[in-house]
C-alpha positions in Angstrom: -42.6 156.7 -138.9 -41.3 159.0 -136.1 -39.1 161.4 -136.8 -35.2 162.2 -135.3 -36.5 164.3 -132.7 -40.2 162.1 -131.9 -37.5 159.6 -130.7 -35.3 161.6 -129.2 -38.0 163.2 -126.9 -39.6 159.6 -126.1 -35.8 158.2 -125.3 -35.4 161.4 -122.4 -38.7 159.9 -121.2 -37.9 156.2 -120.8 -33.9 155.2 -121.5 -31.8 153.9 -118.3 -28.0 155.9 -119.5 -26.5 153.9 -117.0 -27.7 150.5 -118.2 -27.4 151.6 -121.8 -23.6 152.8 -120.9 -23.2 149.5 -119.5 -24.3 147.8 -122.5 -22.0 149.2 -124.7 -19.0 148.6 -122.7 -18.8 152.3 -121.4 -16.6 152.9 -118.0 -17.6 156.6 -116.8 -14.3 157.9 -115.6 -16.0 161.3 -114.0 -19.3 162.8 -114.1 -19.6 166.8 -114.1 -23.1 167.5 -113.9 -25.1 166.3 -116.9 -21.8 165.5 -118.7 -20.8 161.9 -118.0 -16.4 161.8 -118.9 -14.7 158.2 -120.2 -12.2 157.2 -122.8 -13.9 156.8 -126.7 -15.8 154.2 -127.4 -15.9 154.9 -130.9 -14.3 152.0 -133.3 -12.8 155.0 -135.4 -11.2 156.2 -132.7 -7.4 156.6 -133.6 -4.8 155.3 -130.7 -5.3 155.5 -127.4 -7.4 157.9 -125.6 -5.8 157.9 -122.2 -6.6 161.4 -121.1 -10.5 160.8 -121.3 -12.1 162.7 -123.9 -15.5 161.4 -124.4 -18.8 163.0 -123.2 -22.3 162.1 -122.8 -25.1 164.0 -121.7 -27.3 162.5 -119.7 -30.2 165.1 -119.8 -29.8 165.7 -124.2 -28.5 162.2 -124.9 -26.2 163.7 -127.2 -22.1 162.7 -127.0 -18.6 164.1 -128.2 -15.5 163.4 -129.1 -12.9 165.7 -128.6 -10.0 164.1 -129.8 -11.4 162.8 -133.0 -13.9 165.6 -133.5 -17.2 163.3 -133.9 -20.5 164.0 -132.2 -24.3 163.2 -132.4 -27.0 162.3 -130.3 -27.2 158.4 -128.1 -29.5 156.7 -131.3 -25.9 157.6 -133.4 -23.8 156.5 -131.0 -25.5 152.8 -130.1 -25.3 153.1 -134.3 -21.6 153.3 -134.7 -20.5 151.0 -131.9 -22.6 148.1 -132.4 -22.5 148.8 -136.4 -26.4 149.5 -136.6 -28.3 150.8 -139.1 -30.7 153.8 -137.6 -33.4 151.7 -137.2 -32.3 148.9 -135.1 -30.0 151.2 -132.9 -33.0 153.3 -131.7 -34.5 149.6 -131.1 -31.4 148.8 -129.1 -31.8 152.4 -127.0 -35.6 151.4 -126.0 -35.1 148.1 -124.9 -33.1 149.6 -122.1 -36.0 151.6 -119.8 -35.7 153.4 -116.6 -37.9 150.1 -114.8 -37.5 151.5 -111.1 -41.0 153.8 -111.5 -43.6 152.3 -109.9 -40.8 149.9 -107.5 -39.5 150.1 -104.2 -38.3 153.2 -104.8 -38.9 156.1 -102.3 -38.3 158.6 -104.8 -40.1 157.0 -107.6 -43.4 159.0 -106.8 -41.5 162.0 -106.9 -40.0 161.3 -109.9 -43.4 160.7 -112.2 -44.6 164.2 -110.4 -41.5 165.3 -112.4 -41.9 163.8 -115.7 -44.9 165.1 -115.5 -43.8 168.4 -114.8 -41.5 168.8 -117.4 -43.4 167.5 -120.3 -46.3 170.2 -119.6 -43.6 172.6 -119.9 -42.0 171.2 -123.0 -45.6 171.0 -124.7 -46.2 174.9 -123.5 -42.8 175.8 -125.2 -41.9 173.8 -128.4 -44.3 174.6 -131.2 -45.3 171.7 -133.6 -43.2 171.8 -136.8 -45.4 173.3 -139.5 -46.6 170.7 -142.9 -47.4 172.0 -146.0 -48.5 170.1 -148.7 -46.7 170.4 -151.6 -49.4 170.9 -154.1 -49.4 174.7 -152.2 -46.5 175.4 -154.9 -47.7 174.6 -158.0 -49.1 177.9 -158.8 -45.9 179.1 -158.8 -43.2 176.4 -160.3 -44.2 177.5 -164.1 -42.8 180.9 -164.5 -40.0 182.5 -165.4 -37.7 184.2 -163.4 -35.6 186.7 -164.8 -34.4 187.6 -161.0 -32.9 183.6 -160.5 -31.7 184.1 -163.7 -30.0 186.9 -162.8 -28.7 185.1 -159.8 -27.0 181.9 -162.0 -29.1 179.5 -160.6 -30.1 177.5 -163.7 -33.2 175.4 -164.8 -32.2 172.7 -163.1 -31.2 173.7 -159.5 -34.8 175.6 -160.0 -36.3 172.3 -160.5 -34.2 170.4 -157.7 -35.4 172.7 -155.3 -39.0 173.7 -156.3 -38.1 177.4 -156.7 -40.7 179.2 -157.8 -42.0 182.5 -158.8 -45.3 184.9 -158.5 -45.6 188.1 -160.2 -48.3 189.3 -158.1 -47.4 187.6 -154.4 -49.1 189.3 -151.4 -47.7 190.1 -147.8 -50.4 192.2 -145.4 -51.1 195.3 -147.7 -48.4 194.9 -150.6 -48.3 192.7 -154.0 -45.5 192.5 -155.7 -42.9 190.1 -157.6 -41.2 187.5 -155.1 -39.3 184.8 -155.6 -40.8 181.8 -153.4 -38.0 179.4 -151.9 -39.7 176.4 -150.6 -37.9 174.5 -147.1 -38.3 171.2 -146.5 -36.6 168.9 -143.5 -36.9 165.3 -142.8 -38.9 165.3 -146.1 -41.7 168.0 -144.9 -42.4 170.7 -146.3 -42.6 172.8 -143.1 -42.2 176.5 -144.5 -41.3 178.6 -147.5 -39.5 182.2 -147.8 -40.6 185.2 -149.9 -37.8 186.7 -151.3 -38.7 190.3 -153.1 -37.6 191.4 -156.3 -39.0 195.0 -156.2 -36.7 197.2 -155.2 -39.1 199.9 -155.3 -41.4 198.1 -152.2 -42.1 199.4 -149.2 -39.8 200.1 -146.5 -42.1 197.9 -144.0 -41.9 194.9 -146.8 -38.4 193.4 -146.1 -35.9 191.9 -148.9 -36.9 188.3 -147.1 -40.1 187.3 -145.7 -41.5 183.8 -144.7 -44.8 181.8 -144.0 -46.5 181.9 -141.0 -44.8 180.2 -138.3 -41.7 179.5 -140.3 -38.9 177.2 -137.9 -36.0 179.2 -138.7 -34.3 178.6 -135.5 -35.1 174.5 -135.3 -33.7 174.0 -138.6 -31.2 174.2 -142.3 -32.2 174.8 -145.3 -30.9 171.9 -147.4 -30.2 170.0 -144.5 -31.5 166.8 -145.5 -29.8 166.3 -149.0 -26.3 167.8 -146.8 -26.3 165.2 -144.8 -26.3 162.4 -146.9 -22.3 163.3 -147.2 -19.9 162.0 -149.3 -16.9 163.2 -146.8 -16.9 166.8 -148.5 -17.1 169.8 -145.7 -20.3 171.1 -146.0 -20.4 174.8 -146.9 -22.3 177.1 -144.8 -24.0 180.1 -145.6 -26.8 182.7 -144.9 -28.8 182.8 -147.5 -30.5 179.7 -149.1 -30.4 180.9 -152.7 -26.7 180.9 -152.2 -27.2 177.4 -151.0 -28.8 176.7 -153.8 -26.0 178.0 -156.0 -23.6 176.0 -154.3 -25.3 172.9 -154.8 -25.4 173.6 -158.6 -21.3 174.0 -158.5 -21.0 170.5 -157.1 -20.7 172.2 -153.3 -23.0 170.3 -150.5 -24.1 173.7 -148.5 -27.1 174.5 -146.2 -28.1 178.3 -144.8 -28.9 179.6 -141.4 -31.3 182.1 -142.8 -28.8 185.1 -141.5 -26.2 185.7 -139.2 -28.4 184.4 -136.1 -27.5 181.2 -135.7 -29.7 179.3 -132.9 -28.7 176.8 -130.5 -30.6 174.0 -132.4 -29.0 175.1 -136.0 -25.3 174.8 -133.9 -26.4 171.0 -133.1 -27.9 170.0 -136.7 -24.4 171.5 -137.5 -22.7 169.2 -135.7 -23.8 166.2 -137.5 -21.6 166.9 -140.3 -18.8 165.3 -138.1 -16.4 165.4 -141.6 -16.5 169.1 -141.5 -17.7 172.5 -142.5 -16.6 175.6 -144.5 -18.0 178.9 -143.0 -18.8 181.6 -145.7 -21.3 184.2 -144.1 -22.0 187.1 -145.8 -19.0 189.8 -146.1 -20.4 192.6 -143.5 -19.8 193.1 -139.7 -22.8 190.2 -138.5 -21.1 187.4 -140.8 -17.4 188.0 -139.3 -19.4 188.3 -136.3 -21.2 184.9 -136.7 -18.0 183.3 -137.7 -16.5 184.0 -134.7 -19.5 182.3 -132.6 -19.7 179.3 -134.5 -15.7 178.8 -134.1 -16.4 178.6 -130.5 -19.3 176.3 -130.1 -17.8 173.9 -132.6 -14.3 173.4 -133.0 -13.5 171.5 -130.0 -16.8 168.8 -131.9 -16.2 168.7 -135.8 -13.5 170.1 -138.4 -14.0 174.2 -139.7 -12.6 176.2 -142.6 -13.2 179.5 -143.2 -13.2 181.2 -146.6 -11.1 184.0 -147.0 -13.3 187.5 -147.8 -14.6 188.3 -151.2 -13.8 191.6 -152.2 -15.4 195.0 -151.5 -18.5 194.9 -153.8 -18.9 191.2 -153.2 -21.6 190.3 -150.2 -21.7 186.1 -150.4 -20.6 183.5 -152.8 -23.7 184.0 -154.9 -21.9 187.4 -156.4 -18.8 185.2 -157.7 -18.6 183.4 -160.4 -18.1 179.5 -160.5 -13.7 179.7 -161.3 -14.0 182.3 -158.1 -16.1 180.4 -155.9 -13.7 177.2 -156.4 -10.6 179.3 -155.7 -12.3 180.9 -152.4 -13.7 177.8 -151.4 -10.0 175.9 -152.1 -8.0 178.6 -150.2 -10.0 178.4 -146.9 -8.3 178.1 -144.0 -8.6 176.2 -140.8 -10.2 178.4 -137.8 -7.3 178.9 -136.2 -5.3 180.5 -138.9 -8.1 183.3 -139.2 -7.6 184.6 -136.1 -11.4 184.3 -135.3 
């Protein structure tokens, strides 16, 4: 089976926008560049959007609402208006091809020298999401962990997640304890992180370290049991311990892996169209981070930010459950925060 973004690059190869816009009853109002304007098509849209506030883009085949705050890519939309499961929606999106290659067309030449074009340079740029297999772990899901422990994170949420732990874990020259943190998305195993428990290490060895070729930037850790949803904003943090945490208080979270959050990370964030909670770490890059993510998403899906921890606290991992529910309960829309 292909996976989310397998379709999504064959549908930028092959799907007609206009005739699919057609199709589902869209009237384009304006087009600005890429960005194709009209009133919401969604069925849980609320009143009547008469100052259109619907976009499409033509070159992502993604869309927004700005009025009701809901966004996604075309294979979601087809999905909601037609009420389509996933499956027959991306059906739905193929059977409506670009069918003027090849016709009498004077730019149709032109246009295949394009495609062409553009998916050498794709190939050249994106990198193939790395697979693990699973059985990689094993070595390391027996022992005990005094560090995780140490952390909260009990038994179970160890289990849930496949945390593990080696006593003697190498990086280049150094072997040392480390807590290993598997990631998987779309139900891969594409990566794990080392997290070092030796405060005595090297200077060269930082606190966090990950496998080769690990896709930081192209995805979330925890993303795929986050967006399940049951309607609760989805708390986002740095760290994926803390996400880990978070989970075992009842809170669905996913991490960024810092306070760099990528372009790709700011669209998988998007997909929780119910809402998020911001909680980056307490220090100058999460208030920072805050601020960024404010701006690329409010005008798309609902945000909260938690208020600060304290001065010796540095993310929600260093509360305790009673504190993390009264944080957590007193956040405050994004534009009470001043952000």
């Amino acid at each position: 089976m292909k996976t989310i973004s397998e379709r999504m690059k064959a549908l930028k190869k092959s799907l007609d926008i206009d005739l699919l816009e057609d199709a589902l009853g869209i009237e384009v109002s304006n087009s600005v560049g890429d960005e194709d304007m009209c009133s919401c098509p969604l069925p849980s849209h609320e009143g009547v959007d008469s100052n259109p506030s619907f976009s499409i883009n033509r070159s992502k085949l993604v869309y927004n609402c700005f009025t009701c705050g809901v966004g996604g890519n075309i294979i979601d939309l087809v999905a909601r208006i037609l009420d389509l499961d996933y499956e027959d929606a991306y059906k739905f999106c193929r059977n409506h091809k670009d069918n003027t290659l090849g016709k009498d067309d004077p730019f149709a030449y032109g246009r295949q020298l394009q495609q062409i074009f553009d998916s050498q340079k794709e190939s050249k740029i994106s990198k193939p999401m790395p697979r693990y297999s699973r059985s990689i772990l094993n070595d390391w899901l027996e022992n005990y962990c005094e560090y995780l422990e140490h952390r909260g994170i009990n038994q179970d949420s160890q289990d849930k997640f496949m945390l593990g732990f080696d006593p003697q874990h190498t990086r280049a020259d150094y072997t040392g304890p480390a807590v290993i943190i598997p990631h998987f998305f779309e139900n891969n195993l594409v990566g794990y992180q080392e997290r070092w428990t030796d405060d005595d290490r090297p200077k060269n060895i930082p606190k966090y370290t990950n496998s080769k070729n690990f896709p930081k930037a192209e995805t979330l850790f925890a993303f795929d049991s986050a967006i399940k949803g049951n309607n609760s904003p989805v708390i986002v943090v740095e760290s994926a311990l803390t996400a880990v945490y978070l989970d075992q208080l009842g809170y669905p979270s996913v991490a960024t892996f810092g306070a760099s959050v990528s372009d790709e990370q700011i669209r998988l964030l998007r997909s929780f169209s119910w809402g998020v909670t911001l909680s980056f770490d307490n220090d100058a890059a999460g208030r920072q981070a805050c601020g960024m993510l404010c701006d690329r998403l409010h005008k798309t899906i609902p945000i909260h930010i938690t208020e600060e921890f304290g001065e010796h606290k540095q993310d929600l991992n260093d509360l305790s459950k009673n504190e993390v529910e009264k944080v957590i309960t007193n956040a405050k829309p994004w534009f009470m925060k001043g952000v």
